[in-house]
C-alpha positions in Angstrom: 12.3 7.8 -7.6 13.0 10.8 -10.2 16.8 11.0 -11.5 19.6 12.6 -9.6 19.4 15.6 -11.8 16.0 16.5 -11.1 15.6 16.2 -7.4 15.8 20.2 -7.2 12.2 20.1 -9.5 11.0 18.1 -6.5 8.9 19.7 -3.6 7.0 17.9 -0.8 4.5 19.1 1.2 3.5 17.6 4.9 -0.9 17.1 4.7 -3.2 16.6 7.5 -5.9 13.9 6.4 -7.3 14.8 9.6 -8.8 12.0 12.1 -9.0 8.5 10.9 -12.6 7.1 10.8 -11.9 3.4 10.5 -9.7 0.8 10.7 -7.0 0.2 13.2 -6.0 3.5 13.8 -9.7 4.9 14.1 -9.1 8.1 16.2 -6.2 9.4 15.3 -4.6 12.3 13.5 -2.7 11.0 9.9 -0.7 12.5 7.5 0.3 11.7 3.8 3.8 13.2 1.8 2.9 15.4 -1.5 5.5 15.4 -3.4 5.2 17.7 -6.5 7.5 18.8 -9.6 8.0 22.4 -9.5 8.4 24.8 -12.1 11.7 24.4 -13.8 14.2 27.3 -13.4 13.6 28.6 -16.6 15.8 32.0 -16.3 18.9 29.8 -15.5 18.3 27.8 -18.8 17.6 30.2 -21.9 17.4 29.5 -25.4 19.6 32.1 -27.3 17.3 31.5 -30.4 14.2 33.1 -28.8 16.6 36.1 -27.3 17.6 36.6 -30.5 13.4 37.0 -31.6 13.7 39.6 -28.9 16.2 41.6 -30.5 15.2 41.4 -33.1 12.0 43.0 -32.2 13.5 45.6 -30.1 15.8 46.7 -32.8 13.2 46.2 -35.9 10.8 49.3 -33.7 13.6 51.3 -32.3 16.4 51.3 -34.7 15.8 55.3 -34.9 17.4 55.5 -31.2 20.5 55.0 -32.4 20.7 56.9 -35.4 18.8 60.1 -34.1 21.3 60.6 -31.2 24.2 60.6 -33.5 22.4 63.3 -36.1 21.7 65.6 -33.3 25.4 65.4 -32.2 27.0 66.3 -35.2 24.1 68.9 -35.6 24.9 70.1 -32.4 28.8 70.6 -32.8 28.3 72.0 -36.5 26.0 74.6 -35.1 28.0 75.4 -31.7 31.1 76.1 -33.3 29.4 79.0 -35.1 28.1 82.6 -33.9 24.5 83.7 -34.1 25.8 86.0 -36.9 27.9 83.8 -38.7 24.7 81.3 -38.4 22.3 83.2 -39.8 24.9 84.8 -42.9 26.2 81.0 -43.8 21.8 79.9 -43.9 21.2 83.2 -46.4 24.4 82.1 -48.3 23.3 79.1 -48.9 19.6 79.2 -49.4 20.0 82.2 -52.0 21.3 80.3 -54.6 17.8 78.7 -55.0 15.0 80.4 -57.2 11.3 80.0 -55.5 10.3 76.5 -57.3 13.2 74.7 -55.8 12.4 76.2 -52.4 8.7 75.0 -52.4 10.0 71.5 -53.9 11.7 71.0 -51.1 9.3 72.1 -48.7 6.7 69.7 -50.4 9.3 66.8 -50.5 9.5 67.3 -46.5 5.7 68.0 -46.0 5.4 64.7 -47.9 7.9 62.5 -46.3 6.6 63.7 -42.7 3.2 62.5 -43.9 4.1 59.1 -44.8 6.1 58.7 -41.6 3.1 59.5 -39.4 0.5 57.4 -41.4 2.4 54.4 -41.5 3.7 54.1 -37.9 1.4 51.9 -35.9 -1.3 53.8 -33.7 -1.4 53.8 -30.2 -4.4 51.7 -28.9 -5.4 53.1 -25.7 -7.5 50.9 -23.1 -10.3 54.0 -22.0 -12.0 51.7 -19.1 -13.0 47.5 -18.4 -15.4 46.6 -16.3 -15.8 42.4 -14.4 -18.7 41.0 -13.8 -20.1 40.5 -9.7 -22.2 38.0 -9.6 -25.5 38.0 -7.4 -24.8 36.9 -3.7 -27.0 34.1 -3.6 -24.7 32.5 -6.3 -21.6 32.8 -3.7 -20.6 29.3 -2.1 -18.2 28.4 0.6 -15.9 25.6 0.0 -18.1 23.1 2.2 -21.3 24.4 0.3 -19.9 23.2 -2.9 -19.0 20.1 -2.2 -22.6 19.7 -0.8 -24.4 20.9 -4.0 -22.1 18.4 -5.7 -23.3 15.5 -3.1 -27.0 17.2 -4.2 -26.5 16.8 -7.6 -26.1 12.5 -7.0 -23.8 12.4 -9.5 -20.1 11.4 -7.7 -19.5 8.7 -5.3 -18.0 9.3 -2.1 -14.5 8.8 -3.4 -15.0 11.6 -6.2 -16.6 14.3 -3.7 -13.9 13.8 -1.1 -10.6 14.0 -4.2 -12.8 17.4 -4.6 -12.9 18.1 -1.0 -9.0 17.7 -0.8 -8.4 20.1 -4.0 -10.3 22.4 -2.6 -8.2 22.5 0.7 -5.1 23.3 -0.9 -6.2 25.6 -4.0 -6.2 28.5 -2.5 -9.6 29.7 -3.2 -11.6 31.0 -0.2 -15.4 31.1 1.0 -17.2 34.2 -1.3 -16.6 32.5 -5.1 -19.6 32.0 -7.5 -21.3 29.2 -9.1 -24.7 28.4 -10.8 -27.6 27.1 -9.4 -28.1 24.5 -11.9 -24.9 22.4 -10.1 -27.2 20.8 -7.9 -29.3 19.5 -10.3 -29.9 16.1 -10.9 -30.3 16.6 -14.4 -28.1 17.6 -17.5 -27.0 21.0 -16.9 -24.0 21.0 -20.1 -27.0 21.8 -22.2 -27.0 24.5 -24.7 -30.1 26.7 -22.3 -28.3 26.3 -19.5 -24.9 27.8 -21.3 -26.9 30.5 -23.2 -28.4 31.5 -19.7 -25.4 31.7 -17.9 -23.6 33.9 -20.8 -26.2 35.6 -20.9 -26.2 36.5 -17.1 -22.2 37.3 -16.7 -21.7 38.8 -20.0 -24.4 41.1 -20.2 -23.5 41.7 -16.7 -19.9 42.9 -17.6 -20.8 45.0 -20.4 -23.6 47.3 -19.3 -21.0 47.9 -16.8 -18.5 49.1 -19.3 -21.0 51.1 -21.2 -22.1 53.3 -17.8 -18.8 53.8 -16.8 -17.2 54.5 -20.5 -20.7 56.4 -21.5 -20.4 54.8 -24.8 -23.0 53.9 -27.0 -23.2 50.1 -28.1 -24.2 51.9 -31.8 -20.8 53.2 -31.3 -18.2 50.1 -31.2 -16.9 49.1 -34.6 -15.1 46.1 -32.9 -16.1 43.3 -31.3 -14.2 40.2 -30.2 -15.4 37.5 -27.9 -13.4 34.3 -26.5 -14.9 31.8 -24.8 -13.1 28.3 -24.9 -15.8 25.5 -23.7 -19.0 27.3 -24.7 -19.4 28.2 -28.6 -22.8 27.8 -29.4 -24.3 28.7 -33.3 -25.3 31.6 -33.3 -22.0 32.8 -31.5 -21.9 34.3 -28.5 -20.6 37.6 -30.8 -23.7 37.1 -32.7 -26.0 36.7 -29.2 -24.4 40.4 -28.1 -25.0 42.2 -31.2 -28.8 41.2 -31.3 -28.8 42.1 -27.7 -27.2 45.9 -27.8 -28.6 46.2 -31.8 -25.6 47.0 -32.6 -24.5 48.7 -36.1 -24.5 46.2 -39.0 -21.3 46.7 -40.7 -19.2 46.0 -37.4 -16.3 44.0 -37.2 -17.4 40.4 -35.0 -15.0 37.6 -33.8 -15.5 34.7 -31.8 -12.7 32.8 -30.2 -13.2 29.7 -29.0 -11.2 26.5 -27.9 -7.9 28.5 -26.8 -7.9 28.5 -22.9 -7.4 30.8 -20.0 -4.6 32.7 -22.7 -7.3 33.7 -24.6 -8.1 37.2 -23.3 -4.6 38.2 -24.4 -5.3 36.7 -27.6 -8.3 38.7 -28.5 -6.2 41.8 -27.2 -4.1 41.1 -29.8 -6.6 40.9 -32.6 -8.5 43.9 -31.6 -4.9 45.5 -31.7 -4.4 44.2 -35.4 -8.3 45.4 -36.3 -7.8 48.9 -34.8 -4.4 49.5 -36.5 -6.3 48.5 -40.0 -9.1 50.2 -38.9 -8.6 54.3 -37.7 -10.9 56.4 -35.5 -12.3 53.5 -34.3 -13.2 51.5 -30.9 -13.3 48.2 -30.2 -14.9 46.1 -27.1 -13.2 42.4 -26.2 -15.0 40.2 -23.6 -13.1 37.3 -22.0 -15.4 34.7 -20.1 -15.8 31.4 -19.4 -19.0 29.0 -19.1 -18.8 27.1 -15.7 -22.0 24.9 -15.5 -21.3 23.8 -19.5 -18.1 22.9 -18.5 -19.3 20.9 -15.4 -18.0 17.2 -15.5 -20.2 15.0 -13.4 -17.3 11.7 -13.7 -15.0 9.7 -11.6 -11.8 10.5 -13.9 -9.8 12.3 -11.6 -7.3 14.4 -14.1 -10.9 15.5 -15.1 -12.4 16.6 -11.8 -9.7 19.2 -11.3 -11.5 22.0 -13.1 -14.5 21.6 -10.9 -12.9 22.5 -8.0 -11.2 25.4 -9.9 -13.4 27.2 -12.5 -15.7 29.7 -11.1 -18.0 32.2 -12.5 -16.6 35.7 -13.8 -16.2 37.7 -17.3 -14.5 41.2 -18.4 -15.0 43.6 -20.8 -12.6 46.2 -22.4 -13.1 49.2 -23.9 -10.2 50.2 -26.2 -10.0 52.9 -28.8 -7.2 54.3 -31.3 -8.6 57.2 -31.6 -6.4 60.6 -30.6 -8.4 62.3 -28.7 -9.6 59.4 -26.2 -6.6 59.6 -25.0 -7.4 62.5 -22.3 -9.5 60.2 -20.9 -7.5 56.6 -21.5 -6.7 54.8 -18.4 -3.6 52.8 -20.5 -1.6 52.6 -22.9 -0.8 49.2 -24.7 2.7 48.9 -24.9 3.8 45.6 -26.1 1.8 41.6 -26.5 4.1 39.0 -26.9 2.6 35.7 -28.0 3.8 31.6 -27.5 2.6 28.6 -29.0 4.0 25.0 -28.1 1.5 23.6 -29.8 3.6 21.4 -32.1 4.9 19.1 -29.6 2.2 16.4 -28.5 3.2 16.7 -25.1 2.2 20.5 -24.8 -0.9 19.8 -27.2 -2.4 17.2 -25.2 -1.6 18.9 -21.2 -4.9 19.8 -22.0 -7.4 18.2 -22.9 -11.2 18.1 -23.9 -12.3 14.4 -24.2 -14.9 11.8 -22.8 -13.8 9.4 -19.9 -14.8 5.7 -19.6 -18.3 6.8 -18.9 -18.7 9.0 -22.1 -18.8 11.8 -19.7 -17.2 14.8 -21.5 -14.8 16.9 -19.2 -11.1 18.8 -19.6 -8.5 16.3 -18.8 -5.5 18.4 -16.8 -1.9 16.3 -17.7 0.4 15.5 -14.5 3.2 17.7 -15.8 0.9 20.5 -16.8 3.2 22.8 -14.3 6.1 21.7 -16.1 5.3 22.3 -19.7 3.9 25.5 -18.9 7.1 26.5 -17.0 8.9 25.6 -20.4 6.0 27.9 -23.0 6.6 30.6 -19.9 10.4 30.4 -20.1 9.9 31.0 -24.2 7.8 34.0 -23.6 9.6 36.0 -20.8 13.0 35.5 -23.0 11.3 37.2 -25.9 9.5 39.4 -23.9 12.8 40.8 -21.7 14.9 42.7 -24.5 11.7 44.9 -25.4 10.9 45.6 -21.9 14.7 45.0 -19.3 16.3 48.4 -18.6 19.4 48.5 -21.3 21.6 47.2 -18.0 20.2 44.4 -17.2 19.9 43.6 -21.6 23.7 44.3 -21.2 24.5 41.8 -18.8 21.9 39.1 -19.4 22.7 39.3 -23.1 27.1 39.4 -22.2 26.9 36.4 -20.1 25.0 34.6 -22.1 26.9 34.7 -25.0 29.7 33.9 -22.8 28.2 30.5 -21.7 27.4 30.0 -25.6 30.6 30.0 -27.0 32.1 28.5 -23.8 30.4 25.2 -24.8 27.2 25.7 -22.5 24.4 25.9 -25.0 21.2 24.4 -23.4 22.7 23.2 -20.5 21.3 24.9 -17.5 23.1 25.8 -14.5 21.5 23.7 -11.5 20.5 26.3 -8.5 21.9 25.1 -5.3 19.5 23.9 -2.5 18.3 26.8 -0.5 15.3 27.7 1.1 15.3 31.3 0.4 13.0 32.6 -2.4 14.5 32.5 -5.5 15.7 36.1 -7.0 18.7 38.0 -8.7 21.0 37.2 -5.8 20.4 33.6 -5.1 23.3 31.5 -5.5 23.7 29.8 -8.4 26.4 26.5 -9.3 28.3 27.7 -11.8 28.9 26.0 -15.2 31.0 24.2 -16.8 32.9 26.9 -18.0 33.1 28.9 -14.4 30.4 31.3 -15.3 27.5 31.9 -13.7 24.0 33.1 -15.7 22.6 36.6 -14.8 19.0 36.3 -13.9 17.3 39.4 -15.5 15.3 41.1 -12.4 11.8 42.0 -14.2 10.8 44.2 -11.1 12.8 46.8 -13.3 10.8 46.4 -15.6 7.1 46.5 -13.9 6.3 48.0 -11.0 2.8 45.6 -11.4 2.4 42.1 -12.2 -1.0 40.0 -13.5 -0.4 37.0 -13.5 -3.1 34.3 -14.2 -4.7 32.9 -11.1 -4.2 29.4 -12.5 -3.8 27.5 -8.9 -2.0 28.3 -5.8 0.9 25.9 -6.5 0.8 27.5 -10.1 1.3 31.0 -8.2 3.7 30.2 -5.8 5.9 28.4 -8.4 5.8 31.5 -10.8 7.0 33.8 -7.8 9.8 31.7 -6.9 11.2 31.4 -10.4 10.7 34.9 -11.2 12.2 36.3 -7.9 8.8 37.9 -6.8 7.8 39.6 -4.1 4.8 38.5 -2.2 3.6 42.6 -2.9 4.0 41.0 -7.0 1.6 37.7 -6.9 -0.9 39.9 -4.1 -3.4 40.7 -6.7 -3.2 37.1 -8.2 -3.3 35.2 -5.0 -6.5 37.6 -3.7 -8.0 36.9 -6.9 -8.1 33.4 -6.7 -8.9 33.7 -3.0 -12.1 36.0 -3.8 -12.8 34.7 -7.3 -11.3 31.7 -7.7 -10.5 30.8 -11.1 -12.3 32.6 -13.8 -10.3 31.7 -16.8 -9.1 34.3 -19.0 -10.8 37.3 -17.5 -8.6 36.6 -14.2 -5.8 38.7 -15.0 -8.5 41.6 -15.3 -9.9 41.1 -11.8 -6.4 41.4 -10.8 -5.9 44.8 -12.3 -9.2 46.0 -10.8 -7.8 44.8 -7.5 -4.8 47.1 -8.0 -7.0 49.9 -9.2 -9.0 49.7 -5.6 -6.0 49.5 -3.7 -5.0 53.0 -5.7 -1.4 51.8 -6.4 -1.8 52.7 -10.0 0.2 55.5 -11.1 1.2 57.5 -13.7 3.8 56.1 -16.4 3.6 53.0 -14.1 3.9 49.8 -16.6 1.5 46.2 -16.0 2.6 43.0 -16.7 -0.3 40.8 -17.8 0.8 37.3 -17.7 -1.5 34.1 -18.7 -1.4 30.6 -20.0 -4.0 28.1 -21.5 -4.4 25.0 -23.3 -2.5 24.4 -26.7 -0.2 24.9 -24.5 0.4 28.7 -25.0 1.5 31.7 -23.0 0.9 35.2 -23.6 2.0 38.4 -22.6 0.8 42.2 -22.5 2.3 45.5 -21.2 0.3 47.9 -20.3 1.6 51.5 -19.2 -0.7 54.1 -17.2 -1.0 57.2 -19.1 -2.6 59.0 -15.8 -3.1 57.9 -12.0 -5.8 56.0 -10.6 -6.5 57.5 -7.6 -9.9 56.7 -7.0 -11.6 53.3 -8.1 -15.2 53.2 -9.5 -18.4 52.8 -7.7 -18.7 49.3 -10.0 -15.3 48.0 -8.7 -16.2 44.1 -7.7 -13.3 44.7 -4.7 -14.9 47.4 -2.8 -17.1 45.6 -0.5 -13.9 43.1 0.6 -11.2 45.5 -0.2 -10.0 45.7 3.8 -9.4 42.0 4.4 -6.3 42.0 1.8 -4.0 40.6 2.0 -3.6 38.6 4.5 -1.1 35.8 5.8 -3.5 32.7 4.6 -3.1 34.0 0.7 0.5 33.1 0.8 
């Protein structure tokens, strides 16, 4: 039994195991209790020390807001209390004291300081297009036909395939996801040809894509950065792209490998760092991930779960910091916010690439993966929120906060009362020990659209709750993992190309890109639309499904 405290982590979950083939109740229908820990409420129970990282942030880029205003005031009165006459006779007065040289000195003084100011503020990185890769359709599987090419492949017992079968029922991923071939084989298919082919296939895939739609020249990127976590062969996969475009010989090549489904943000934010070193330049990041390398043919069941969930899929992003790209710029990176856990073994080890009993080598998933990652969210959202809440909810998250703090409340979290009802602003909350209630910060003031990694459908539904989400929020994540299933760190990209095709892109509208990975980490970007998207491409891997979301089954 779990301590009295932590009951309200608790969920259960009613299962049909369906009809009973043997024994003495051969015949009939059974059922089994899931009980699982849920995300914790990680907006009631804030650490002040990463608010204050927040602030800090906010005021270290925008500290000019609040001296600007005050300048232009006193300007303002000083020049309204005086006649166009009296204006222009006080300027002559005082400028005709000066002899030509001290005139121009000043000029150049200004000319100069102006200079500096715009060389040394960051550039804007604009995102001009991404493309993700569509597999083939004689790669898509049902649910059933997976489980069969895994019966195929001889290598789980019957207890293995039906754990698998189970997963499957309850992950949320539909009947049109991909796989390769090579799953039914018999043989060793975590072999470094069968990787090389299957990068080959999806990342190739992606980026001719991105160079039709972008009509950019491979010659032309100065950038390039590649993460893949499983797969990392010598030559890197950087390496295998550049010998396959010919690209230019002095460009700039990384390969990330080993960081998780949080990686894509991660090699955002080191083509950021390049392209701000870097001017008039462009850079390209593909996210993937290598299914069939990754492919644990074992009985360990903490192993089996990424089978069930990993499917085929890759993005590439075009993004550029060059001025006049941004006529034809589809977004505008705003803000990437970055959390590592890694120092506690717990988070380090939720996890975990290892070899079983059977020296079979596989990705071991921890039990309480849902709640460490709830904890690296809750660290990222609380830096994240000063730099992006509307000043009135900043206000009043940041007043009652301090409130609890100095009324003897630090790190205790107020304990939300039972309630069915999806958790949001209003919900009712116990008060603490000190009669005062936290302020949940609503972040649908903040985004009108929200990415979040198509980890799972408990992982989903968990993240909506806690973040008082609407199910119009998590629609792109739950279709993604529905259509796609789980494609590591390129999901959040499928997700925005969903939004694109539904057309609910607008102009100055701002995305929240939301993932999480193994270390443990979580990672944040903001993205905000510099024009409408009115009209998705002809590429767009939603357009042939695009009519059947959403529907009631996703949620």
């Amino acid at each position: 039994m779990a301590p009295s405290g932590e009951q309200h982590l608790l969920s259960t979950e009613i299962v049909n195991r369906g009809i009973e083939p043997h024994g003495p109740d051969a015949g009939s229908m059974t059922f089994s209790v899931r009980v699982r820990r849920r995300l914790p409420d990680f907006v009631q129970s804030v650490n002040l020390k990463y608010v204050k990282l927040g602030y800090h942030y906010l005021i270290s880029h925008a500290v000019y807001l609040a001296t600007v205003p005050v300048l232009v005031l006193v300007f303002g009165a000083e020049i309204g209390s005086l006649s166009r006459e009296e204006l222009w006779r006080k300027l002559w007065d005082s400028t005709a004291g000066y002899d030509l040289a001290t005139v121009l000195a000043f000029f150049g003084v200004f000319v100069f300081t102006l200079s500096v100011y715009f060389m040394s503020r960051p550039r804007s990185v604009y995102l001009i297009d991404f493309a993700c890769f569509k597999p083939a359709d004689d790669l898509k599987v049902t649910k059933e036909e997976f489980i069969e090419l895994a019966r195929k492949s001889g290598k789980f017992d019957e207890p293995s395939l039906e754990f698998q079968k189970k997963i499957l029922q309850s992950s949320g991923i539909g009947d049109e996801t991909y796989v390769p071939k090579a799953l039914s084989s018999p043989e060793n298919i975590t072999t470094m040809k069968e990787g090389r082919a299957e990068a080959s296939l999806v990342i190739f895939g992606a980026l001719d894509e991105l160079f039709t739609k972008t009509r950019v020249r491979p010659k032309d990127v100065g950038i390039l950065v590649v993460n893949c976590s499983i797969f990392n062969p010598t030559p890197s996969l950087s390496a295998m792209i550049i010998n396959h475009y010919k690209m230019r010989g002095n460009i700039l090549s990384f390969n990330l490998g080993g960081m998780g489904c949080s990686a894509g943000i991660i090699a955002l934010d080191l083509a950021r760092d390049m392209l701000q070193a870097n001017p008039n330049n462009v850079a390209v990041v593909v996210s993937t991930e290598m299914v069939g390398y990754n492919w644990y043919p074992g009985r360990d069941r903490s192993m089996l779960i990424p089978n069930c969930y990993i499917r085929m899929g890759c993005s590439a992003v075009l993004l550029s910091n060059r001025g006049r790209d941004y006529r034809r710029a589809k977004y505008r990176l705003e803000h990437i916010v970055r959390t590592h856990k890694g120092a506690d073994d717990r988070y380090f080890r939720s996890v975990y690439q290892e070899e079983d009993e059977q020296r079979f080598k596989g990705l071991k998933i921890s039990k309480d993966l849902v709640e460490i990652g709830g904890e690296a969210l809750k660290t990222n959202i609380t830096t994240l929120g000063p730099l992006v809440l509307p000043l009135s909810e900043q206000l009043l998250f940041f007043a009652t906060l301090v409130k609890r703090y100095f009324s003897g409340t630090k790190g205790k979290g107020a304990t939300a009362t039972k309630s069915t009802d999806t958790f949001n602003a209003a919900q009712t909350v116990a008060p603490s020990s000190s009669g005062t209630k936290p302020y949940i910060p609503d972040y649908k003031l903040a985004f009108e659209h929200f990415c979040v990694h198509a980890a799972s459908k408990t992982v989903v539904n968990e993240l909506q709750r806690n973040l008082g989400l609407s199910d119009a929020n998590v629609e792109p994540s739950r279709a993604t993992l529905h259509r796609f299933g789980n494609t590591s760190s390129s999901s959040i990209w499928y997700e925005l190309a969903y939004l694109e095709a539904k057309g609910r892109i607008k102009r100055g509208d701002r995305i929240w890109q939301l993932s999480f990975g193994s270390g443990l980490k979580c990672n944040s970007a903001v993205w905000k639309s510099v024009r409408g998207i009115k009209k998705p491409s002809s590429n767009n891997p939603w357009l042939d499904c695009l009519d059947r979301y959403p529907f009631e089954a996703l949620s």
